[in-house]
N, CA, C and O of each residue as an XYZ file, in Angstrom:
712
protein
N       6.721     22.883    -11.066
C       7.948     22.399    -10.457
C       8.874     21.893    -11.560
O       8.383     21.039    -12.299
N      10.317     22.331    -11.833
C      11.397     21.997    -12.654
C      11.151     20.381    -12.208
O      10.626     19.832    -11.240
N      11.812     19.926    -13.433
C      12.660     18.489    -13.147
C      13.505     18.886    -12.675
O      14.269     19.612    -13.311
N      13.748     18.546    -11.217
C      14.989     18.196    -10.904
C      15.128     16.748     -9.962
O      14.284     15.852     -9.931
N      16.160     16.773     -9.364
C      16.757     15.830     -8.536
C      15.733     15.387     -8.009
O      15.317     14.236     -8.147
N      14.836     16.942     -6.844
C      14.016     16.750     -5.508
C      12.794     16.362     -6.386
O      11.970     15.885     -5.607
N      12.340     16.349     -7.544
C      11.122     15.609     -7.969
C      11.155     14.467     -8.049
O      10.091     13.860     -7.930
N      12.445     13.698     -8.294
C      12.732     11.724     -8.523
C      12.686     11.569     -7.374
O      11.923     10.686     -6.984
N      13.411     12.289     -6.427
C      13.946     11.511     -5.039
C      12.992     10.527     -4.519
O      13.372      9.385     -4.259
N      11.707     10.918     -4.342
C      10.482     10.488     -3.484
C      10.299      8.827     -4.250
O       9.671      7.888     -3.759
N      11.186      8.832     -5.813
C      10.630      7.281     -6.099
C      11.919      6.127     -5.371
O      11.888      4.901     -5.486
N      13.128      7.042     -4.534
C      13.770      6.012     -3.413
C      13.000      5.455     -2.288
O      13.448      4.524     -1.619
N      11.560      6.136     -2.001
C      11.111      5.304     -0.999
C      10.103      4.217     -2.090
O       9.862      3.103     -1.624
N       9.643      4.483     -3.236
C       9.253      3.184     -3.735
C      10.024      2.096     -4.108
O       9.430      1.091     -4.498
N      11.655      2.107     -4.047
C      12.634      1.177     -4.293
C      12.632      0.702     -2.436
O      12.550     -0.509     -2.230
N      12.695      1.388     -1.512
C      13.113      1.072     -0.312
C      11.379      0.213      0.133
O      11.125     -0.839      0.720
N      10.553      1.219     -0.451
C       9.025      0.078      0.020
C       9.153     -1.256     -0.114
O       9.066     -2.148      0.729
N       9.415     -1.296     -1.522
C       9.250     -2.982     -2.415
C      10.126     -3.819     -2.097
O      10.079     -5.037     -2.267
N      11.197     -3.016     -1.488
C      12.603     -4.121     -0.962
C      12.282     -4.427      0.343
O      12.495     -5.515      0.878
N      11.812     -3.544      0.811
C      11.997     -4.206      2.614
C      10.576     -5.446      2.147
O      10.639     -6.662      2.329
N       9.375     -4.675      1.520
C       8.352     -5.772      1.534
C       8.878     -7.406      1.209
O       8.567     -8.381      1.893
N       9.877     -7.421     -0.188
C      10.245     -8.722     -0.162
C      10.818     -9.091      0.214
O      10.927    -10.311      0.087
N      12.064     -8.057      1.351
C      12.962     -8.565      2.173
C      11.942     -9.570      3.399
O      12.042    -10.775      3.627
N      11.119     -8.697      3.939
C      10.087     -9.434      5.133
C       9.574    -10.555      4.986
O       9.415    -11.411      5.856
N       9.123    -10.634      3.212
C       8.057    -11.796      3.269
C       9.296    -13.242      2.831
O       9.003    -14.430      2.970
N      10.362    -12.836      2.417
C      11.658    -13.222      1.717
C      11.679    -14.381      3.701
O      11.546    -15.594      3.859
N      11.897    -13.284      4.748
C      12.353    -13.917      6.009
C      11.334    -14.657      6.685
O      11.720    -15.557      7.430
N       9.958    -14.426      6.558
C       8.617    -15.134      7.046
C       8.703    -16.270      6.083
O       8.603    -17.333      6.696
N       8.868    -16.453      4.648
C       8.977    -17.630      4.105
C       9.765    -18.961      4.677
O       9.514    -20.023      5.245
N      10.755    -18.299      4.218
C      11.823    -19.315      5.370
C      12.246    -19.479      6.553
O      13.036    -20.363      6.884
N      11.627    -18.416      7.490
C      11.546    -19.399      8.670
C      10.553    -19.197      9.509
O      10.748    -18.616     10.577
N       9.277    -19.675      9.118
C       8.214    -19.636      9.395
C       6.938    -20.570      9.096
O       6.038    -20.145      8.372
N       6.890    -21.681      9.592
C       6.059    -22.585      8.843
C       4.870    -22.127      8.172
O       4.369    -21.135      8.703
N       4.296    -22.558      7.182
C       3.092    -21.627      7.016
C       1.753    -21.736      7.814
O       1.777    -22.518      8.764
N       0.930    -21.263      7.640
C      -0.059    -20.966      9.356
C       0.692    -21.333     10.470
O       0.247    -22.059     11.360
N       1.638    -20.933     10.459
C       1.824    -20.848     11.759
C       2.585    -19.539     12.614
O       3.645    -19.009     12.280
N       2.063    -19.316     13.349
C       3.093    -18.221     14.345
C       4.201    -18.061     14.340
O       4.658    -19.204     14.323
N       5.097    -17.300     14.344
C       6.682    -17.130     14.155
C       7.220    -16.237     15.755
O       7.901    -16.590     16.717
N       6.671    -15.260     15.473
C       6.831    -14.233     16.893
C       5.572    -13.785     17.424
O       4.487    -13.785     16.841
N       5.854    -13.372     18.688
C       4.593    -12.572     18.722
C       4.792    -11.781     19.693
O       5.456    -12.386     20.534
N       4.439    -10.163     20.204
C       4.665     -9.321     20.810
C       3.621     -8.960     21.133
O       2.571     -9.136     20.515
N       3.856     -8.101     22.704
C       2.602     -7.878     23.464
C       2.156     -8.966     24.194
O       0.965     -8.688     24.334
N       2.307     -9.837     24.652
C       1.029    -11.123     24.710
C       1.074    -11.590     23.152
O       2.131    -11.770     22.546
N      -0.372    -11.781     22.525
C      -0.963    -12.092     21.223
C      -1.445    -10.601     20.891
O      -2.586    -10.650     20.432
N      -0.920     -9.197     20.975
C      -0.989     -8.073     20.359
C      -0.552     -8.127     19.169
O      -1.420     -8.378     18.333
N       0.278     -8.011     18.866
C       1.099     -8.307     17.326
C       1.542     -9.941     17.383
O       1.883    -10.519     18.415
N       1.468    -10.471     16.217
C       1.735    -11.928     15.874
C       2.613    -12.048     14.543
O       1.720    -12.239     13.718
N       3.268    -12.052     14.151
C       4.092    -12.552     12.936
C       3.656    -13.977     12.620
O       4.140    -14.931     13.229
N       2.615    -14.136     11.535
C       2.153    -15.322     10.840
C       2.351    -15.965      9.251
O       1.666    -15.511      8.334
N       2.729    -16.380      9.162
C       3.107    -16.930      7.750
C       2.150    -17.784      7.154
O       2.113    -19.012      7.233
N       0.787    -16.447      6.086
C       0.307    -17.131      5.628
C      -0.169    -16.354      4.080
O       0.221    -15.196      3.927
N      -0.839    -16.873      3.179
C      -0.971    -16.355      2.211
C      -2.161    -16.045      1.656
O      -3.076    -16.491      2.349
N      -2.690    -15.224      0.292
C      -3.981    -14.466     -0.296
C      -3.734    -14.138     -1.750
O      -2.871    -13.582     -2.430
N      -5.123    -14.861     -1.938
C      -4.322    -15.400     -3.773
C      -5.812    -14.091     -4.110
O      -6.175    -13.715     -5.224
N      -6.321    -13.715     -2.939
C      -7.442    -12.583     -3.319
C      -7.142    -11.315     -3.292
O      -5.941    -11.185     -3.527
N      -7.816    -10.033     -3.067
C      -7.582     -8.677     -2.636
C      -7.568     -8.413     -1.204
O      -7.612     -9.380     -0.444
N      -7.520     -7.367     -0.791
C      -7.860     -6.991      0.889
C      -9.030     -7.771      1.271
O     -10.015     -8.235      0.696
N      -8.570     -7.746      2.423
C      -9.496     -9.030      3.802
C     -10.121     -9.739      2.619
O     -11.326     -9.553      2.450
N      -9.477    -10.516      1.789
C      -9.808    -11.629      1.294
C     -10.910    -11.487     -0.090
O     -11.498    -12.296     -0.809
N     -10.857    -10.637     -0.043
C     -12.282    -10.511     -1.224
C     -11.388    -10.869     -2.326
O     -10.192    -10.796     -2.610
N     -12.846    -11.425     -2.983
C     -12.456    -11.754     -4.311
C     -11.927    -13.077     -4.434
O     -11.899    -13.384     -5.626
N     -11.446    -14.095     -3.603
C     -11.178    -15.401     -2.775
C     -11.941    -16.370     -3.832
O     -11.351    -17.248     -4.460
N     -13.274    -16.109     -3.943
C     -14.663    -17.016     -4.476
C     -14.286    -17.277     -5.970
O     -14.083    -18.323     -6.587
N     -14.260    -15.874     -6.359
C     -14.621    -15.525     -8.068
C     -13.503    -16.431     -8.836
O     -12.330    -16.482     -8.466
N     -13.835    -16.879     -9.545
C     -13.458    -17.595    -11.293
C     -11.575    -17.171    -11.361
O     -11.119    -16.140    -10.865
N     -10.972    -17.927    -11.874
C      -9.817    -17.360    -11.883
C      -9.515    -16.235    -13.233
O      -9.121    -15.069    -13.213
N      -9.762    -16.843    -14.000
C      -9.727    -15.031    -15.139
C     -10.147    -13.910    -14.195
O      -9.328    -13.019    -13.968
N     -11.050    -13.884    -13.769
C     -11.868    -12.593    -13.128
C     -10.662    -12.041    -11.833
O     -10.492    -10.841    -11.614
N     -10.005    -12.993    -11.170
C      -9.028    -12.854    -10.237
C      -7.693    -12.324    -10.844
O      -6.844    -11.704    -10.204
N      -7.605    -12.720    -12.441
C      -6.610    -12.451    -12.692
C      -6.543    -10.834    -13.797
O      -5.538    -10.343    -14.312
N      -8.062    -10.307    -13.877
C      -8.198     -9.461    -14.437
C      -7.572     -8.411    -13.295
O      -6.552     -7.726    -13.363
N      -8.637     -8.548    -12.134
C      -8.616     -7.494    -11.121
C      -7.805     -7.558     -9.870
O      -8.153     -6.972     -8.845
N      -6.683     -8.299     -9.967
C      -5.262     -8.290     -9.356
C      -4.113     -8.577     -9.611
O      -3.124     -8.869     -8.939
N      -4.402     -8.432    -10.986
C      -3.312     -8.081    -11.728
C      -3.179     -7.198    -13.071
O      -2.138     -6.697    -13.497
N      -4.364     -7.124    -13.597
C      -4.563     -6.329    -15.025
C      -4.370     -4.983    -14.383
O      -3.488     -4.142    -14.559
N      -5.739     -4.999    -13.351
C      -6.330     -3.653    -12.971
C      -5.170     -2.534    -12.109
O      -5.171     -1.316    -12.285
N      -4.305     -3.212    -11.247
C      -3.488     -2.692    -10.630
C      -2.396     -1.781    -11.418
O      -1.929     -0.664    -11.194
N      -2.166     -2.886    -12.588
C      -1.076     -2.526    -13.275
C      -1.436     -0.774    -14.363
O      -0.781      0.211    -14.702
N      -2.723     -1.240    -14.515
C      -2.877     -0.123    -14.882
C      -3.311      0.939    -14.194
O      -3.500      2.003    -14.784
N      -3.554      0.799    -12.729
C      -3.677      2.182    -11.816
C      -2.385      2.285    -11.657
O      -2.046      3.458    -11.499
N      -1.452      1.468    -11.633
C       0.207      2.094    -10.663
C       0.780      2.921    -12.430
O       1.635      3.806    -12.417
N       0.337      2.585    -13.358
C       0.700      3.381    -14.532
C       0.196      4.622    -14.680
O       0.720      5.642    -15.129
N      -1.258      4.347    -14.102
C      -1.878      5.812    -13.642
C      -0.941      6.767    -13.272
O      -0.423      7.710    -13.869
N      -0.801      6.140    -11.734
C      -0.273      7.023    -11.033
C       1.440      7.627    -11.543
O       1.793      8.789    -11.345
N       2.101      6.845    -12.036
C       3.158      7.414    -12.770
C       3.246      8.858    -13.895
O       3.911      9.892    -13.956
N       1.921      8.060    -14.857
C       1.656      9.591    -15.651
C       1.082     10.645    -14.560
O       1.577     11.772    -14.588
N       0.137     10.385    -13.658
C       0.553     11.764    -13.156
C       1.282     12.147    -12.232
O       1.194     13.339    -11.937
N       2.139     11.372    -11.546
C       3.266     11.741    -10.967
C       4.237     12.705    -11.729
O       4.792     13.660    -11.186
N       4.425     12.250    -13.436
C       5.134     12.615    -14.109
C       4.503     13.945    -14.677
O       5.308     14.852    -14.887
N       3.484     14.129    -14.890
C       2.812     15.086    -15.642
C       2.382     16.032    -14.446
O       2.927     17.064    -14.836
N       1.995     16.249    -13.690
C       1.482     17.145    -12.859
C       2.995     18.421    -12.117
O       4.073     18.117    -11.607
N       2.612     19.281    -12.287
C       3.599     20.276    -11.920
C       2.937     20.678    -10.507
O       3.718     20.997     -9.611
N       1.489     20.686    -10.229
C       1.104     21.258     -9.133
C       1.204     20.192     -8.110
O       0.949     20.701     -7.019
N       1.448     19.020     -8.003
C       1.826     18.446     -6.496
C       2.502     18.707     -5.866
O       3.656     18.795     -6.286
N       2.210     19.002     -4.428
C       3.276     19.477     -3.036
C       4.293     18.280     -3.450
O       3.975     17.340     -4.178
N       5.712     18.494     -2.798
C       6.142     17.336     -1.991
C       5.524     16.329     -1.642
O       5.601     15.270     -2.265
N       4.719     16.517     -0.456
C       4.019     15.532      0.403
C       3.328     14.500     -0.442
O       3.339     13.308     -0.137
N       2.698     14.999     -1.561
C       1.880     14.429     -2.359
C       2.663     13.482     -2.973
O       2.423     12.276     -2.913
N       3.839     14.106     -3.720
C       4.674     13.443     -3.955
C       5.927     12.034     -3.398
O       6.735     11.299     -3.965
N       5.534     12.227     -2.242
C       6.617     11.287     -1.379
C       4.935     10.273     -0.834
O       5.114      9.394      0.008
N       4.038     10.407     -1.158
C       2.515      9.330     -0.590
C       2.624      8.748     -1.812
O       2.480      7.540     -1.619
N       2.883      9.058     -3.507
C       2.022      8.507     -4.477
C       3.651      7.636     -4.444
O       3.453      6.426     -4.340
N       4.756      7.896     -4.491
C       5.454      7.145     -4.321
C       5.805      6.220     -3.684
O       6.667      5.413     -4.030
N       4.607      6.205     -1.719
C       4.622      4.718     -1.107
C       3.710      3.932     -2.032
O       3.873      2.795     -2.476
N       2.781      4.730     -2.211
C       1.506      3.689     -3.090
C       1.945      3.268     -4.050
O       1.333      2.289     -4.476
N       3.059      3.692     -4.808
C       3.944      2.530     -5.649
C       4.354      1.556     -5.805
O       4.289      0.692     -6.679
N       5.226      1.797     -4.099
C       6.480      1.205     -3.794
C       5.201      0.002     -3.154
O       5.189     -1.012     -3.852
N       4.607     -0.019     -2.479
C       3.080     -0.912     -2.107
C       2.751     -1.588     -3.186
O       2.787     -2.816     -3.109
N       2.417     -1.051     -4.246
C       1.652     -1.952     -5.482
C       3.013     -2.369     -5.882
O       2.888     -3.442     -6.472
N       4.279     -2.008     -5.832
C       5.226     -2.497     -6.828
C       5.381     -4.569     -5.903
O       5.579     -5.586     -6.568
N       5.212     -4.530     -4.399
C       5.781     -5.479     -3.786
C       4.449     -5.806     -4.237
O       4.465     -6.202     -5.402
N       3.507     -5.780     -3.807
C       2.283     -6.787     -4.338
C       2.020     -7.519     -5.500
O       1.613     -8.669     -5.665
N       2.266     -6.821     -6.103
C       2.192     -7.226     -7.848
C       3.530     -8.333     -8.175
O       3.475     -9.236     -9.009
N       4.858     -7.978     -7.202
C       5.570     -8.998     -7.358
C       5.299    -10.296     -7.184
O       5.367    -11.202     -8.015
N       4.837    -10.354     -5.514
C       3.867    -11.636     -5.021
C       2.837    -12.350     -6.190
O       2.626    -13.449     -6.703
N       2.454    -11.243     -6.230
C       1.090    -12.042     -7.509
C       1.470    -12.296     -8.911
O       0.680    -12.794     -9.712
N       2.837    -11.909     -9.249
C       3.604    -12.287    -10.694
C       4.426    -14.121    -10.230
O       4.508    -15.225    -10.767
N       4.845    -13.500     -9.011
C       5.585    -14.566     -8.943
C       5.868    -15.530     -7.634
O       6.910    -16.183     -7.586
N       5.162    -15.572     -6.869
C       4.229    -16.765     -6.007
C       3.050    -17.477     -6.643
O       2.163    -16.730     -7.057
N       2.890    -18.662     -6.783
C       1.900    -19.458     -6.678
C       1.105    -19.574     -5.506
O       0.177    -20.379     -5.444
N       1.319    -19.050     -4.863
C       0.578    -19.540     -3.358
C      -0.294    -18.367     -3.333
O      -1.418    -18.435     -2.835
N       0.362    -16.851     -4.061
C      -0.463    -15.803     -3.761
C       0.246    -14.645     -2.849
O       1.267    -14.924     -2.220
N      -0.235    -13.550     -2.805
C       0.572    -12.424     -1.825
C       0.929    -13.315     -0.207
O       0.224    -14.181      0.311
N       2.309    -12.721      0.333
C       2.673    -13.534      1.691
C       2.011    -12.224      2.079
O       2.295    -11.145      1.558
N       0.752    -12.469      3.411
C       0.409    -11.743      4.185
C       1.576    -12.188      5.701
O       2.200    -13.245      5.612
N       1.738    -11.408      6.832
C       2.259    -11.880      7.838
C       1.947    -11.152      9.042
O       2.225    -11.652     10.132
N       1.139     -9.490      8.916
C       1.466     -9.083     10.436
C       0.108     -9.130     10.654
O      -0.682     -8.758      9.786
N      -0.333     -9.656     11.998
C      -1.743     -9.914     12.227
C      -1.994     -9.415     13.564
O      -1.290     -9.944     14.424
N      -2.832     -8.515     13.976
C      -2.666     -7.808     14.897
C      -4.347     -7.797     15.350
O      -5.378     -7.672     14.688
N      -3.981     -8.059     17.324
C      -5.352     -7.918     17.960
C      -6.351     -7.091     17.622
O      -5.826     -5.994     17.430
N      -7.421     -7.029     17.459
C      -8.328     -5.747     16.998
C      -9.862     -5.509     18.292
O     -10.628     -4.553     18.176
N     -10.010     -6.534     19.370
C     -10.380     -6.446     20.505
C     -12.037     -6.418     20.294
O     -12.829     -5.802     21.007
N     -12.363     -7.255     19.113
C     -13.732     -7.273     18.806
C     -14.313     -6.087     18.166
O     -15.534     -6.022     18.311
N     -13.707     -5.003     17.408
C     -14.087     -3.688     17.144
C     -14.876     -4.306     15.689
O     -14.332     -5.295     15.200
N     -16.034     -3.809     15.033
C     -16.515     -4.271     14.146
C     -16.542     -5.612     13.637
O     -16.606     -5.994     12.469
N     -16.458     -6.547     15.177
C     -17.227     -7.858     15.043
C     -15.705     -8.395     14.970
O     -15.633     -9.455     15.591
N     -14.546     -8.034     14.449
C     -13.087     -8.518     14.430
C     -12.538     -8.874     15.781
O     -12.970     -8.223     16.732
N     -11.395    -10.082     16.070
C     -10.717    -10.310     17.338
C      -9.554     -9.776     16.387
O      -8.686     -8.937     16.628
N      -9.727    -10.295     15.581
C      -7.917     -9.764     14.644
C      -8.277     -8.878     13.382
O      -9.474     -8.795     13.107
N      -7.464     -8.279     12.673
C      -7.410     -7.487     11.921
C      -6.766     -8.399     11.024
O      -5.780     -9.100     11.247
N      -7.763     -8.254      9.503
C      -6.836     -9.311      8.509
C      -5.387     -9.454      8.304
O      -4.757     -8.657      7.609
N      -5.075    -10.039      8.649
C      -3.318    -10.180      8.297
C      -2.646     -9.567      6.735
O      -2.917     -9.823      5.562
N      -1.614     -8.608      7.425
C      -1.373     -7.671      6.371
C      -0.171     -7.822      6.216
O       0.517     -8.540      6.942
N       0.268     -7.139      5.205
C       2.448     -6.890      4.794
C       2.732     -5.570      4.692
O       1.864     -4.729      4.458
N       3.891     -5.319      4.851
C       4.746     -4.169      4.536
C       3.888     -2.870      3.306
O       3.644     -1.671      3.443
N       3.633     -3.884      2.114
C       2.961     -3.361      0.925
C       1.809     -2.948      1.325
O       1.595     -1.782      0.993
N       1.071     -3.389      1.844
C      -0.627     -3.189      2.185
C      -0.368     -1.735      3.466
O      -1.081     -0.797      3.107
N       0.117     -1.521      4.256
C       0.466     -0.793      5.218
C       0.628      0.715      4.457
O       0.087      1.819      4.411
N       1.905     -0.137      3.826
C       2.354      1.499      2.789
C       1.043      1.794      2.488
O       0.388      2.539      3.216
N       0.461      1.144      1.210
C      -0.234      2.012      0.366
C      -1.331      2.224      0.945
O      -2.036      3.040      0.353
N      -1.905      1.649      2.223
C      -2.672      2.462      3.415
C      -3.079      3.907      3.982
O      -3.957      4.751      4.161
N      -1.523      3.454      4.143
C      -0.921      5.128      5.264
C      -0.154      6.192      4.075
O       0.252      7.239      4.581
N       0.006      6.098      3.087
C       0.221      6.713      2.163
C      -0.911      7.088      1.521
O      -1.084      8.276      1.249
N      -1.671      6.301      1.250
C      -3.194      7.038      0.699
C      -3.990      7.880      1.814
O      -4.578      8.862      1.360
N      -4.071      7.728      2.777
C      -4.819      8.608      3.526
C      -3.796      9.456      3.857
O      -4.170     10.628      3.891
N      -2.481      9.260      4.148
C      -2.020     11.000      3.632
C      -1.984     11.693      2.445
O      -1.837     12.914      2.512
N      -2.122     10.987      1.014
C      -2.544     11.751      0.239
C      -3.934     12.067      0.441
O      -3.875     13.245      0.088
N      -4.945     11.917      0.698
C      -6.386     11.860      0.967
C      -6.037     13.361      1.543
O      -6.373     14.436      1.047
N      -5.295     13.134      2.687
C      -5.218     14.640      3.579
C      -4.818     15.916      3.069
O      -5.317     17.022      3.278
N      -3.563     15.494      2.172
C      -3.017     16.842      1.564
C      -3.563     17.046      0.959
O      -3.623     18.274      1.003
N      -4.607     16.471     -0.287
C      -5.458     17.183     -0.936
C      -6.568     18.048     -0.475
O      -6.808     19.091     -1.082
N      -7.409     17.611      0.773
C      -7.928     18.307      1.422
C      -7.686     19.615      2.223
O      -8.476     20.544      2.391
N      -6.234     19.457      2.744
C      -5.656     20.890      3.021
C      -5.416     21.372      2.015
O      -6.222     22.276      1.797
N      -4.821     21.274      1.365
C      -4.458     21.825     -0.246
C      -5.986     22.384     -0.783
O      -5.932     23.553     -1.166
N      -7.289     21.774     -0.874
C      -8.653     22.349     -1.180
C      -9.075     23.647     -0.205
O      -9.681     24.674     -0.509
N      -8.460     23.159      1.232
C      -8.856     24.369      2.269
C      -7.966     25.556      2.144
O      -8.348     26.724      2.215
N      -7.050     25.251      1.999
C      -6.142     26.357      1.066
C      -6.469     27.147      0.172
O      -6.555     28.319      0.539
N      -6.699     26.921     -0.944
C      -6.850     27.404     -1.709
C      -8.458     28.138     -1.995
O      -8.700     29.167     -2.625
N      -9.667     26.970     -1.110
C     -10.715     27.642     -0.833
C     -10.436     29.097     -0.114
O     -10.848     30.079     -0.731
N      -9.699     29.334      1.274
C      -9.230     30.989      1.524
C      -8.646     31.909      0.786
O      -8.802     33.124      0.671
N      -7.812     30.979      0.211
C      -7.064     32.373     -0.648
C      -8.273     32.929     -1.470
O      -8.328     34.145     -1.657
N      -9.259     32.096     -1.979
C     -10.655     32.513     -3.133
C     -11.357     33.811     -1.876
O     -11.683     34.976     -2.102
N     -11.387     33.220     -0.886
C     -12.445     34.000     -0.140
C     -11.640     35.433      0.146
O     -12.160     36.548      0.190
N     -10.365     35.135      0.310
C      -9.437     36.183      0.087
C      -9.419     37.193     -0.624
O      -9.558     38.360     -0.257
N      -9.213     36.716     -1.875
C      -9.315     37.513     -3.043
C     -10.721     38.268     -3.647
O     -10.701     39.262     -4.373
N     -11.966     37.550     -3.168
C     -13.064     38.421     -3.261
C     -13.350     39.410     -2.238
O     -13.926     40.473     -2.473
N     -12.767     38.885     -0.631
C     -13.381     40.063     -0.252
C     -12.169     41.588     -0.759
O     -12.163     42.562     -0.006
N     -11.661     41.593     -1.469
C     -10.307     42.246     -1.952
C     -10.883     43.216     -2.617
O     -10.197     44.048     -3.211
């Protein structure tokens, strides 16, 4: 794939990820006491909560030593989202698709890493949502904008690579029976 235009474009949704993320946690800060409820929709289905995580996902990592916290949520990240740049930048064979996922998982690590550069309190988690006892959970750890992205962006990259493998596995089967 040339450099062009349609190869950058996909890093406007990592500028639009990281902004709405600190736009959200920017509006849960201030007007939202902390632990406490702000909105809530459904009944107690969705809850808007204002609270914070100086750890990784659902809390891990909470316990450990602070160097060790500060190796692996902040060293370690920085150097996977650099990862992912060189090969964003270097790879000619990514679809689109591929291309517009590694760019939420950016725009995800870019708002997180802000939180954890520059909160003391730690990443603002806020959307906390019923989970109805499914694997022992009533709620689902309280998440942000950032955590969502690089979620639902990784398991669609997860996917396109796999179609992309089933792909290209036929065309092989293709070409031998040829």
């Amino acid at each position: 794939m040339k450099r062009t235009f349609a190869r950058y474009l996909p890093f406007t949704l990592t500028v639009l990820i990281a902004a709405l993320d600190q736009f959200t946690k920017y509006l849960v800060v201030t007007r939202i006491p902390y632990h406490r409820v702000g909105w809530s929709f459904g009944g107690d289905l969705v809850r808007i909560i204002h609270t914070t995580n100086k750890a990784g996902a659902f809390s891990l990592g909470r316990t450990l030593p602070e160097p060790v916290r500060i190796f692996l949520f902040l060293f370690v990240p920085v150097v996977l989202l650099v990862g992912i740049l060189v090969y964003f930048f270097r790879s000619d064979e990514l679809s689109s698709l591929q291309r517009w996922a590694l760019a939420g998982i950016l725009g995800g690590g870019v708002g997180t890493l802000i939180d954890r550069f520059f909160r003391d309190a730690g990443v603002v988690d806020f959307i906390d949502v019923k989970f109805f006892g499914i694997f022992g959970l009533e709620r689902w750890p309280t998440f942000n904008i950032a955590d969502a992205s690089i979620v639902v962006c990784s398991l669609l990259l997860l996917i396109s690579f796999f179609i992309e493998m089933r792909k290209d596995s036929k065309e092989r089967d293709h070409e031998q029976e040829a």
